[in-house]
C-alpha positions as CSV (number, residue, x, y, z in Angstrom):
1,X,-15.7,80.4,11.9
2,X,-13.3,81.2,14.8
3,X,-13.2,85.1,13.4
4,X,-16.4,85.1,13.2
5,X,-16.7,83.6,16.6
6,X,-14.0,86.1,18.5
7,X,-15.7,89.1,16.4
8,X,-19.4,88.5,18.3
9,X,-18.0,87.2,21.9
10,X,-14.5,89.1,22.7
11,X,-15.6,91.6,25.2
12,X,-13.1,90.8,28.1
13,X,-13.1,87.3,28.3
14,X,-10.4,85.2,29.0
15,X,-8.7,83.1,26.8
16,X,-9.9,79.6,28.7
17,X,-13.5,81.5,28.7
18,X,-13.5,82.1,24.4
19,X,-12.0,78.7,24.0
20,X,-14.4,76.6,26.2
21,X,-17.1,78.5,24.0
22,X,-15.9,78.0,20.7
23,X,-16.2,74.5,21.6
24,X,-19.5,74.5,23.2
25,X,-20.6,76.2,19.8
26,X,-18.7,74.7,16.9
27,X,-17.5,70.8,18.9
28,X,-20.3,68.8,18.3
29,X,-19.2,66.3,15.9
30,X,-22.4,66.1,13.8
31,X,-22.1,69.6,12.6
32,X,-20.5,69.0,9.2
33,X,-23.4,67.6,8.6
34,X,-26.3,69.8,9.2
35,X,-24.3,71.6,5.9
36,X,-23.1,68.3,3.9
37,X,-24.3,65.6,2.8
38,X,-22.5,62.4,3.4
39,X,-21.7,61.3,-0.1
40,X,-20.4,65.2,-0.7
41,X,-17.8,65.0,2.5
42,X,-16.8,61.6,2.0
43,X,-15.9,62.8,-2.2
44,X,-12.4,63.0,-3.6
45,X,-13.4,66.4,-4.4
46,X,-14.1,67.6,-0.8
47,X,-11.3,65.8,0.8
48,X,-8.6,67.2,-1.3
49,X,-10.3,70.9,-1.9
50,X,-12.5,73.2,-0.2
51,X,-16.6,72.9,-1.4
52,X,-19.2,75.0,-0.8
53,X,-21.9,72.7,1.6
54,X,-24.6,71.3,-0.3
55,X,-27.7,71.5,2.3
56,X,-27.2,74.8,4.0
57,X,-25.2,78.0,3.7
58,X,-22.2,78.3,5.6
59,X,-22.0,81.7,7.3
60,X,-18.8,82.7,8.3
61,X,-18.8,86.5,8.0
């Protein structure tokens, strides 16, 4: 996501300028789930090994 992030909004920004906008984009805290469900992020499974979200792609490219 942070790639993907620096790919689209490097152009001459500062360092404090790309980080405050990562977080505005990728901070809010309820974003894990707008791709997981609850009972798939709180599994054995996705705590111990990447999974693919369950409710949405997740592009990163």
């Amino acid at each position: 996501m942070v790639r993907h992030y620096l790919s689209v909004n490097q152009k001459q920004a500062s360092l404090l300028q790309l980080s405050n906008g990562l977080i505005d984009s990728y901070g809010n805290k309820h974003l894990p789930l707008q791709y997981y469900s609850w009972d798939l992020l709180m599994s054995w499974e996705a705590r111990n090994h990447w999974v693919e979200p369950d409710l949405r792609h997740l592009d990163v490219s």
